[in-house]
TORMI-607489 format. One line per 8 residues: number of its first residue (from 1); for each residue x, y, z of C-alpha. Coordinates in steps of 0.2 Angstrom, whole numbers, plus 5000, padded with zeros to 4 digits. Each point is the difference from the previous one (the first is absolute). Layout:
REM TORMI-607489
NUM) X,Y,Z  ...
This chain:
REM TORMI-607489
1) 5003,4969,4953  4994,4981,5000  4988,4998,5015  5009,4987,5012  4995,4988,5011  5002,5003,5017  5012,4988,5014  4997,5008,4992
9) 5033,5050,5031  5121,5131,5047  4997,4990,5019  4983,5007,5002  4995,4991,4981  5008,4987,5003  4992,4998,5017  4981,5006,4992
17) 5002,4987,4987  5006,4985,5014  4984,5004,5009  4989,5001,4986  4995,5018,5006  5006,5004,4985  4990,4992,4986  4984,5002,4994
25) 4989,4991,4988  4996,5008,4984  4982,4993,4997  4991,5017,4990  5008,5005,4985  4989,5007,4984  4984,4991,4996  4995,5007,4986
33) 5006,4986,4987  4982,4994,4995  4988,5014,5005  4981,5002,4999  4995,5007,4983  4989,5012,5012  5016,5005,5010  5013,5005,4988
41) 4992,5016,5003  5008,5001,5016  5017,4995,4995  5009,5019,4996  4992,5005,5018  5016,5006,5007  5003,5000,5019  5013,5007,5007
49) 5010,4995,5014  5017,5006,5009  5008,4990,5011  5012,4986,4999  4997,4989,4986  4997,4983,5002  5016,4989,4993  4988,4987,4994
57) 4984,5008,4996  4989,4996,5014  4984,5006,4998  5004,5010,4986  4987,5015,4994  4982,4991,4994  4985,5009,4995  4989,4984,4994
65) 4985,4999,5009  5002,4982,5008  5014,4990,5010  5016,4996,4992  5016,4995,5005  5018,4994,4991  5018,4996,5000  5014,5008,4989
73) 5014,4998,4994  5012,5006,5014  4990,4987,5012  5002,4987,4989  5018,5002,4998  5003,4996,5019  4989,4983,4999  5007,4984,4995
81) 4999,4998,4982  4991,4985,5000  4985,5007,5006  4985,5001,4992  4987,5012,4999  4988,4993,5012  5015,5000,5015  5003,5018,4993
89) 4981,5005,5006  5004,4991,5017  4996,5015,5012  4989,5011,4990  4981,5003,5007  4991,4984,4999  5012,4987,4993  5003,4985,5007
97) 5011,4989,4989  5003,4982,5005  5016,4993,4991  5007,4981,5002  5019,5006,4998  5010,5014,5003  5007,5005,4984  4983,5001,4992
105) 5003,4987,4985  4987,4989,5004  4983,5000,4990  4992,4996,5020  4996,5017,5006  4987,5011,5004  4993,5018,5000  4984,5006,5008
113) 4993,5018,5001  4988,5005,5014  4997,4982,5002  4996,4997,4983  5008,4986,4991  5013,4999,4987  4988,4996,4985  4991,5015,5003
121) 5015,5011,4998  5003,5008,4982  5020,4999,4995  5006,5011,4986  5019,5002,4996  5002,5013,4984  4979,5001,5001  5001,4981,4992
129) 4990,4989,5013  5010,4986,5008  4985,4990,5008  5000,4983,4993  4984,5001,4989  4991,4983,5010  5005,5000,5019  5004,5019,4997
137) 5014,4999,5013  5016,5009,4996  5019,4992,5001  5009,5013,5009  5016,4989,4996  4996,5002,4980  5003,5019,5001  5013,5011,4995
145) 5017,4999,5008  4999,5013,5015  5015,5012,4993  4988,5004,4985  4986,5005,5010  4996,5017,5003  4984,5001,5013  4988,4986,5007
153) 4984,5009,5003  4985,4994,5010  4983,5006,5000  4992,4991,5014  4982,5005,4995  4997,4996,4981  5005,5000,4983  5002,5014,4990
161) 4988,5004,4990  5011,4995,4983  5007,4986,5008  4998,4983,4987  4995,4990,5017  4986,4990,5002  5003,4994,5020  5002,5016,5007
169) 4992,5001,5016  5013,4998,5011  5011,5016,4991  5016,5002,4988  5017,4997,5000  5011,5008,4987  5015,4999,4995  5011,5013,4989
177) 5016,4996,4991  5014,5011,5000  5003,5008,4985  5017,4998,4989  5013,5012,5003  5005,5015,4991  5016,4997,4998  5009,4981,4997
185) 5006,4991,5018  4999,4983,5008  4995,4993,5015  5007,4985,5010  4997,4991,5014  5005,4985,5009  4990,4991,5016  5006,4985,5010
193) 4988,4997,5016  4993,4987,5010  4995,4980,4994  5013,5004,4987  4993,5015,4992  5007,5004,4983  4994,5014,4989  5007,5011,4986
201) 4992,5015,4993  5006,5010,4985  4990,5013,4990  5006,5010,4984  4993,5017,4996  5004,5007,4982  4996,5018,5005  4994,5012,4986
209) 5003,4989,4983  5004,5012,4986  4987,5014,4997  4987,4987,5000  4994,5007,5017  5001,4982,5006  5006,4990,5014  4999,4983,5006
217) 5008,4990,5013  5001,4983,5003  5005,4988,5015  5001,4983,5006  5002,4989,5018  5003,4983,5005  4995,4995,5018  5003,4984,5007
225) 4996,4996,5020  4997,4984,5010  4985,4998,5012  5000,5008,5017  4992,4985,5003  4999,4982,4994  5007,4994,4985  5001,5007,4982
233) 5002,5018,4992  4996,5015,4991  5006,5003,4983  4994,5019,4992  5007,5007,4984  4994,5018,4993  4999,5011,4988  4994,5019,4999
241) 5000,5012,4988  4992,5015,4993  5001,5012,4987  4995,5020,5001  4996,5014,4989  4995,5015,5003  4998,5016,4989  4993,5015,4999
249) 4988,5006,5013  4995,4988,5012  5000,4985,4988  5009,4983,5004  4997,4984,4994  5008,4985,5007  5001,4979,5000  5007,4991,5017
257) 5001,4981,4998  5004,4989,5015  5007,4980,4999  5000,4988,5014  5004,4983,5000  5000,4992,5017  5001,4981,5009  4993,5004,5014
265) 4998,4988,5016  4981,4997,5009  5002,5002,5019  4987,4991,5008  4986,5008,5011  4995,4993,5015  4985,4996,5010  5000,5007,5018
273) 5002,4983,5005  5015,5000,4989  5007,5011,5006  4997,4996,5018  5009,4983,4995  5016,5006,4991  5000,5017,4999  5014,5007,4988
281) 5004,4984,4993  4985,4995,4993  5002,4996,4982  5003,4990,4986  5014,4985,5001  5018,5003,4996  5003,4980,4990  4989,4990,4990
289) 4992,4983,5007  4990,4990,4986  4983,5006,5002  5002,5015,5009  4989,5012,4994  5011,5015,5015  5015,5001,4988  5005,5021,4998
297) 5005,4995,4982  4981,4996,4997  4996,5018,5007  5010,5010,4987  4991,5017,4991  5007,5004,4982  4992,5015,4995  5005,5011,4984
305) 4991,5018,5000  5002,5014,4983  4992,5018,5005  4998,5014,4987  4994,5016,5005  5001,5016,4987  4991,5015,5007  4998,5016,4991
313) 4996,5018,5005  4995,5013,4985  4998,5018,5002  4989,5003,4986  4994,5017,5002  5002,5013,5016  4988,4994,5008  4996,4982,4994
321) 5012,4984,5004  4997,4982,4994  5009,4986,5009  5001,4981,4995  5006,4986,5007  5002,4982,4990  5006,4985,5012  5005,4983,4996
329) 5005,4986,5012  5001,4979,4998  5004,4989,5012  5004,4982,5001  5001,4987,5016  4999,4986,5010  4994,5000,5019  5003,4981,5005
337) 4999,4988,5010  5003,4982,5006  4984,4987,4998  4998,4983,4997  4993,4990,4985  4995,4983,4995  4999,4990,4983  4981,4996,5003
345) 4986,5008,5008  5001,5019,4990  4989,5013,4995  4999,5013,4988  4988,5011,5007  4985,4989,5001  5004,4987,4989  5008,4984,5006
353) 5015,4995,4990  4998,4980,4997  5017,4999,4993  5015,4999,5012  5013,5015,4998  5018,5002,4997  5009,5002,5016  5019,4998,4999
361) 5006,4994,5019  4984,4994,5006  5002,4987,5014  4986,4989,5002  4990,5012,4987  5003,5017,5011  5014,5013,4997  5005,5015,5008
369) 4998,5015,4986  5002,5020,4997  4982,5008,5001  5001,5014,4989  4989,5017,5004  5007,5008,4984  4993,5016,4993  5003,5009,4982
377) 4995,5018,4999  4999,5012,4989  4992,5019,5004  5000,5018,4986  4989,5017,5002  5001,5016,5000  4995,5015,5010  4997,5018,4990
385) 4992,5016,5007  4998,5016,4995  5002,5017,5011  4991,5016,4997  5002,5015,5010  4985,5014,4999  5001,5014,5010  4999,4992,5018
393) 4994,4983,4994  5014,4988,4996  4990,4986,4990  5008,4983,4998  4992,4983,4989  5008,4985,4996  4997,4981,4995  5008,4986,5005
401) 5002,4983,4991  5008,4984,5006  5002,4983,4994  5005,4984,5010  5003,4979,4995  5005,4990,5015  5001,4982,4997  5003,4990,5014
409) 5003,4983,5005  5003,4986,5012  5008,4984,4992  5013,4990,5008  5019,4994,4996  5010,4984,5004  5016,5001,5009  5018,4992,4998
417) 5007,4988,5015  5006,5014,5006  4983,5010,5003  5005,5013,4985  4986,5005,4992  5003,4995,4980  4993,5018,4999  4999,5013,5013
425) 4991,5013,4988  4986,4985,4999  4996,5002,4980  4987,4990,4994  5013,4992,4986  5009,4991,5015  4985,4996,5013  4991,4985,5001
433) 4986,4997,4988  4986,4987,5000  4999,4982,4988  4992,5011,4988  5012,5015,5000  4991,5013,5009  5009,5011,5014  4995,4993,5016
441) 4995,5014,5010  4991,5005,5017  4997,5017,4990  4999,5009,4983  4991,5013,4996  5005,5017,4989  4991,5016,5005  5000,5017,4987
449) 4996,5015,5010  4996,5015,4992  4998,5017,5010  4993,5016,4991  4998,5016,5012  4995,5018,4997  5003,5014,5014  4995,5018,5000
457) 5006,5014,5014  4999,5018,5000  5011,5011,5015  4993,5016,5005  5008,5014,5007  4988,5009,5010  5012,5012,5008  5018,5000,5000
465) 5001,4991,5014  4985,4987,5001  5001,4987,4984  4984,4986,4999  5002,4985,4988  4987,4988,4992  5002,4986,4991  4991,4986,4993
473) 5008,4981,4996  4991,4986,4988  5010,4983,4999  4991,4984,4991  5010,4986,5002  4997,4982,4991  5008,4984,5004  4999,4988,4988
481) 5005,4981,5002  5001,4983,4996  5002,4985,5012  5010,4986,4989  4996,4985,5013  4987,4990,4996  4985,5004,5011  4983,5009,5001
489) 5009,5017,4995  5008,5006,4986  4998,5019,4995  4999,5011,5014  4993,5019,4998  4997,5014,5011  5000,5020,4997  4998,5011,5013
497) 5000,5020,5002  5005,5011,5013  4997,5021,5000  5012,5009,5012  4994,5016,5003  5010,5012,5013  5003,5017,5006  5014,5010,5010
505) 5004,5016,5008  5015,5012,5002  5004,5013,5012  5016,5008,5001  4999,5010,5018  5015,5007,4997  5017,4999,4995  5002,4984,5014
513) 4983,4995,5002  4989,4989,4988  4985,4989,5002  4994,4988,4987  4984,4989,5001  4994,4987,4987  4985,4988,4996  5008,4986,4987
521) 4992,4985,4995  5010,4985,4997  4997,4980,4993  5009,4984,5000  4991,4988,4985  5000,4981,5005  5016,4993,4995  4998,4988,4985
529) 5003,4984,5012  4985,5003,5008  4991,4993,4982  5007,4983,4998  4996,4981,5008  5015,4994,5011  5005,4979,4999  5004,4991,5014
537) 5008,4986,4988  4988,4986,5004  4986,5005,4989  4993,5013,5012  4998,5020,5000  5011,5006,5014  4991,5016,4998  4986,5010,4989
545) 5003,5012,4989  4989,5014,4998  4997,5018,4989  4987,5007,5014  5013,5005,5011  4999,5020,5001  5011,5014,4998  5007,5006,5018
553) 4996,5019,5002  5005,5012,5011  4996,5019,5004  5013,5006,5009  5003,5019,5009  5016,5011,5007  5003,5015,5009  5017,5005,5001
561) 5012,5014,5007  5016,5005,4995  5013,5011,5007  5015,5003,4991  5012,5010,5012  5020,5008,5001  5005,4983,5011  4985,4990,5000
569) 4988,4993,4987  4983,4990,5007  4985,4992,4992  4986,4992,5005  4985,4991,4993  4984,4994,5008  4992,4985,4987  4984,4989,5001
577) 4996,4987,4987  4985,4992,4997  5001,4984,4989  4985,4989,4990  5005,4981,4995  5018,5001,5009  5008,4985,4989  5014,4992,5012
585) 5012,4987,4992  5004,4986,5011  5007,4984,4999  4995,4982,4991  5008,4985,5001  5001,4991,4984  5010,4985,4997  5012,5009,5013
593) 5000,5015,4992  4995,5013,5009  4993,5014,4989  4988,5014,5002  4982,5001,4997  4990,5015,5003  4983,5001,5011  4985,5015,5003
601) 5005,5005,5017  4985,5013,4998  5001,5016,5008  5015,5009,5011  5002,5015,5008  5017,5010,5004  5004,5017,5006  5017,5004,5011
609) 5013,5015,4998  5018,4999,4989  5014,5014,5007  5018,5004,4997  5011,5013,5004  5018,5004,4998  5011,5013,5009  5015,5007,4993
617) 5013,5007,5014  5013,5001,4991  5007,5000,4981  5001,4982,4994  4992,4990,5016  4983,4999,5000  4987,4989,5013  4985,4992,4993
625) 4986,4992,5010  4983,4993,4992  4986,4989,5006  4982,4994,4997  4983,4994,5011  4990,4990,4989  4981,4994,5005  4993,4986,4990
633) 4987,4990,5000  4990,4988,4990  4982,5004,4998  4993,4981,4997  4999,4984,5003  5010,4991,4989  4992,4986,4989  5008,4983,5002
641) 4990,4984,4991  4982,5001,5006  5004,5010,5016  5008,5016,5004  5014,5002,5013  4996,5016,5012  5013,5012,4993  4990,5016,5001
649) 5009,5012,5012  5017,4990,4999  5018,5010,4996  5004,5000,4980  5014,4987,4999  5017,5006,4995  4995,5017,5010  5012,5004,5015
657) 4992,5015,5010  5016,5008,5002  5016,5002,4990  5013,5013,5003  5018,5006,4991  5015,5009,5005  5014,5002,4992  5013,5014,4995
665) 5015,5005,4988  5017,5008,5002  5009,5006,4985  5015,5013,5002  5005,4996,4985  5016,4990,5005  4992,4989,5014  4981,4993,4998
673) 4988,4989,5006  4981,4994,5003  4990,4988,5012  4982,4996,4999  4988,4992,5015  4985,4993,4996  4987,4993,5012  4985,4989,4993
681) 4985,4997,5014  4989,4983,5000  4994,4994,4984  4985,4988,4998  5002,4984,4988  4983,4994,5001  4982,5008,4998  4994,4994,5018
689) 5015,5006,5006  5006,4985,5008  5017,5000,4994  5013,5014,4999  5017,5005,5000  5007,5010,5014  5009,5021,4997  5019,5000,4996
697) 5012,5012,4997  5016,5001,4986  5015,5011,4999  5011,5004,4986  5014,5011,5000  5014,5007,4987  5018,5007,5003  5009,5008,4986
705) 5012,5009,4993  5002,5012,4984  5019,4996,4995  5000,5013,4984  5010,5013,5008  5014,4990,5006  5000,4992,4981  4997,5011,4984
713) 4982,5007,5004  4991,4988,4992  4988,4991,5009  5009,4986,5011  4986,4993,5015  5004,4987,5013  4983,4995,5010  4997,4986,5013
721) 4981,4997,4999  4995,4989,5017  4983,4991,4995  4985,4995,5016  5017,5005,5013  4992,4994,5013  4996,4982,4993  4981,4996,5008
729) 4994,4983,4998  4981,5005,4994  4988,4996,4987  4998,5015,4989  4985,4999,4991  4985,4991,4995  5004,4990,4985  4984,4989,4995
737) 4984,5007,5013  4987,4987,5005  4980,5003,5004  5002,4991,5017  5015,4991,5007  4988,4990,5013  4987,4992,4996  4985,5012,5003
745) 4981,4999,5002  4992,5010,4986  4986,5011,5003  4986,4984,4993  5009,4989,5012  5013,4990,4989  5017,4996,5005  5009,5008,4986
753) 5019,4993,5002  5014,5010,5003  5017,5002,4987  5016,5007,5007  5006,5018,4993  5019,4998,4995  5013,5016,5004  5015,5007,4991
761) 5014,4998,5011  5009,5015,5007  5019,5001,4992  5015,4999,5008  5015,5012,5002  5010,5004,4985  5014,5012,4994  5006,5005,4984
769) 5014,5011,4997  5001,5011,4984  5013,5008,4987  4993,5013,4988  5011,5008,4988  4995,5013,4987  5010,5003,4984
């Protein structure tokens, strides 16, 4: 993914599911799709439990010594199908995901875990990394189409250990596809839904081809929806696909590739005072005026997104297993924006251009023009390891190489009389050049990163029943690049190591009982932004570039319990962190572009308690309830010019003390259904803590019906998904965080100026209704 620029969200059934007794989130399902190395050791523990089983696999069976949580299949099937995987997470333990429309198709969104911020969260779909290699956010909106998606898991702590991430400190989202079929079929759906919602989905599977062992299946969806708010519109087309073998014992090879091509719109983030001023209809304008930078047309995202992922799994001997896995991803698009140039007066870089530019429908030498925040990137590795069993030691080693070129650019376009941009995808062919031919350009720089990594673990059985794991993690990471603008810098360097040593315990208690607790260490390496001179475009540096900035380093613990009942299923995890150089991206203004630079917030301390529990009364409904307490504070002043604002003590940003789920399903296999509560407490946009945003609350809520049995047999489902039912008009997140919205005395006596925080705003209610057909 390009990084973006940010403006840059029977009677009694009947009656149980009309009351929403009935339903009952399924927010656990299997988490073992990218284990530690150390704790594959743990993954034929059996546990076993009588009772009624849970219709959607809530808090399913887990034996890995840290938290986890996921969504399956049979959860995902009741949720709109636009959503994406970030909206799918939405109640589990510790996220708190901000999103700027309902359907989930916009790139403005946002994920935090335990108050830790969306590029310090590791995203693997197939095991192939999906964090854009610069900013190293993920796109939830670029992922796989939801009916290929087997389980979203989340490990709210770290990374596993043959994770290929290098901004893990906030944990790990995975995602598994669903394998193709054994035997050939087709499945359709249809959605229409609110702001004229149109969407088709189709996928093919081929089911075993020949005696090749083979299977493959391939799908597409086209999703069209208009603003929920403001003018403009989304525009997503995808494809999936993936191809399987398996043979023999154990061995499986396979190669999934995912397409997205999307015109997606920017919705603009307030200030408080924004918001305060216009509320919900704040925004870009609906017509073009000559000179008006607002138009919605000048906010348009193309993006265009290829990722390969071929993982492997080799039993090579009884007791020795190799496992591979080669990814591939490249990504191409423009974040703009509207600005104003003039013929006269221009810099590149540094250097003052004497001769006047080319500006087609200048008036009086000025002209109102496409800024272009365009990204081109291109990302390949590969992750091997090798698993040796001896005795009671399971031994596991494995290297990890990854290679990344991002080149990215800000130049500008002209517009027709109409406000068109003569090219929304803002090539440099088509943008405006300089007398002497150059790209004109706030920004250009091309960055190669390359990532080589080492781990070693060993998992001990002590007894039958108590299992210790150690591990060790090396990860060297090189950004090299060269800034293009005329200037004081040219090549940038900077190489940096991190070792990631950590430790875990296992106790089974008894068939229903376990505790786990775990040591990990965890890094997030400066993202390559941080390196490079910013323009203002009148000759100045609008901010310094710099290769001192350190790796952010965190040693974090958990002590958890688990019981896993006949009717009931509970888990528990106490966690403190403890973090070195915490890098916080926040927001510069740059030729009104807003886009993120990254500062050394220095050190932070968290610890608070993650729970969930789900009780099963009957066969097919299930309750599910979860909820977090988070304390976080910074633990120093924060550096600001020449003086230091007087941070120490104050709340980390982007932290709410208190988030809690409920939810539930119902499923009696002709009637079914799901709702899903989530309450998000204060959050903090500013490091004083002058500004925040106040606690809201969302419901979402499903009603369907499987139709098979009155048909043929075939699968045949009618759904009503009800999106934020209850429609509050709030500000869902913290968007672009500030050091100080008033202005503030530092600690030597400056007046340091304040800069307002700006806020996703909450979305509004939506409904979509479904048709799913199987053939």
């Amino acid at each position: 993914m390009v990084a973006t620029a940010v403006f840059r969200s029977a009677s009694r059934k009947l009656a149980l599911l009309a009351t929403g007794a009935a339903l009952a989130l399924p927010l656990v399902g299997h988490a073992e799709a990218s284990p530690d190395a150390a704790e594959q050791a743990h993954e034929n523990t059996t546990i076993r439990v009588v009772g009624h089983p849970d219709p959607e696999g809530l808090l399913p069976d887990q034996s890995a010594p840290k938290a986890i949580s996921a969504v399956s299949s049979a959860f995902i099937e009741k949720q709109a199908p636009t959503f994406n995987a970030f909206q799918l997470v939405n109640l589990l333990p510790g996220a708190n995901v901000s999103m700027s429309d309902p359907f989930g198709l916009s790139t403005s969104s946002s994920l935090t875990l335990r108050g830790l911020g969306q590029d310090e969260i590791g995203v693997l779909m197939e095991g192939a990394p999906q964090n854009d290699i610069g900013y190293y956010y993920a796109y939830p909106s670029q992922f796989a189409d939801a009916e290929n998606v087997k389980q979203v898991a989340l490990g709210q702590g770290s990374v596993d250990l043959d994770s290929p991430i290098v901004n893990g400190a906030g944990g790990l989202l995975s995602l598994s596809l669903d394998d193709p079929h054994q035997k050939m079929g087709a499945l359709v759906d249809g959605t229409l839904g609110s702001y004229n919602l149109r969407r088709f989905f189709g996928r093919f599977d081929t089911g075993q081809i020949g005696s090749s062992g083979l299977r493959a299946f391939v799908s597409y969806s086209n999703t069209y929806a208009d603003n929920w708010r403001n003018p403009g519109y989304e525009r997503r087309q995808h494809i999936d696909t993936k191809l399987l073998k398996e043979w023999g014992e154990e061995n499986r090879a396979s190669i999934a590739f995912s397409f997205n091509d999307a015109r997606n719109s920017t919705y603009a983030n307030p200030t408080l005072a924004d918001w305060q001023s216009y509320g919900r209809s704040y925004g870009f304008d609906a017509t073009y005026a000559a000179g008006g930078a607002n138009y919605w047309r000048l906010y348009r995202q193309p993006f265009r997104n290829e990722y390969v992922s071929a993982p492997v799994h080799l039993k090579l001997a009884d007791n020795l297993r190799f496992d591979s896995t080669f990814y591939l991803q490249y990504g191409y698009g423009n974040a703009p924006y509207g600005t104003e140039l003039t013929t006269t007066g221009n810099y590149l870089g540094t250097q003052a251009l004497t001769q006047p530019i080319n500006l087609p429908g200048a008036v009086d030498g000025t002209a109102t023009v496409l800024g272009n925040y365009i990204g081109s990137q291109f990302r390949t590795g590969d992750v091997a390891k090798l698993t040796y069993s001896a005795g009671r030691h399971t031994l596991t080693a494995g290297l990890w190489f990854d290679y990344g070129s991002d080149h990215d650019t800000q130049s500008f376009t002209s517009l027709n009389d109409n406000g068109l941009p003569l090219d929304q995808w803002g090539y440099d062919s088509n943008a405006i050049h300089t007398a002497d031919g150059r790209l004109l350009a706030l920004e250009n720089i091309t960055t190669i990163t390359v990532t080589k990594g080492f781990f070693l673990a060993d998992s001990f059985a002590i007894t039958p029943r108590l299992k210790v794991d150690m591990g060790f993690k090396g990860v060297d990471l090189l950004h090299n690049g060269h800034n293009w603008l005329p200037g004081n810098q040219s090549a940038v360097r900077t190489d940096s190591f991190a070792a990631l040593p950590r430790a875990s315990v296992h106790y089974q208690l008894d068939d229903r009982q376990q505790i786990f607790a775990n040591v990990t260490t965890n890094f997030r390496a400066p993202d390559q932004y941080t390196m490079y001179d910013t323009y203002d475009g009148f000759g100045g540096i609008a901010s310094q570039g710099t290769t001192a900035l350190k790796n952010e380093y965190s040693i974090s613990e958990e002590l958890g319990y688990r019981w896993q009942g006949r009717n009931l299923s509970a888990s528990v995890t106490a966690f403190h962190y403890n973090f070195r150089n915490r890098q916080l991206a926040t927001l510069a203004d740059i030729n009104g572009a807003q886009v993120y630079t990254t500062i050394n917030a220095g050190h932070q301390t968290s610890y608070g308690v993650d729970a969930e529990v789900d009780w099963r009364p009957m066969e097919g409904l299930s309750f599910y309830a979860s909820g977090e307490w988070l304390h976080a504070r910074l633990g120093d002043n924060l550096p600001v010019g020449d003086d230091f604002l007087p941070t120490r003590g104050k709340q980390a940003v982007q932290a709410p003390a208190v988030q809690l789920g409920l939810g539930g399903t119902y499923d009696d296999k002709r009637l079914f259904g799901s709702f899903a509560l989530k309450y998000v407490g204060k959050q903090y946009s500013t490091f004083m803590n002058d500004e925040h945003i106040g606690a809201y609350a969302t419901l979402d809520l499903s009603l369907g019906v499987h139709l098979a049995d009155w048909i043929d047999g075939k699968r045949t489902d009618l759904r009503v998904n009800l999106i934020n039912l209850t429609n509050p008009h709030v500000l869902s997140g913290v968007s672009g965080i500030s050091p100080n919205a008033q202005d503030t005395v530092g600690t030597n006596g400056t007046v340091i100026a304040g800069a307002a925080p700006t806020y996703y705003i909450g979305s509004g209610r939506a409904f979509s209704v479904t048709l799913a057909r199987a053939f």
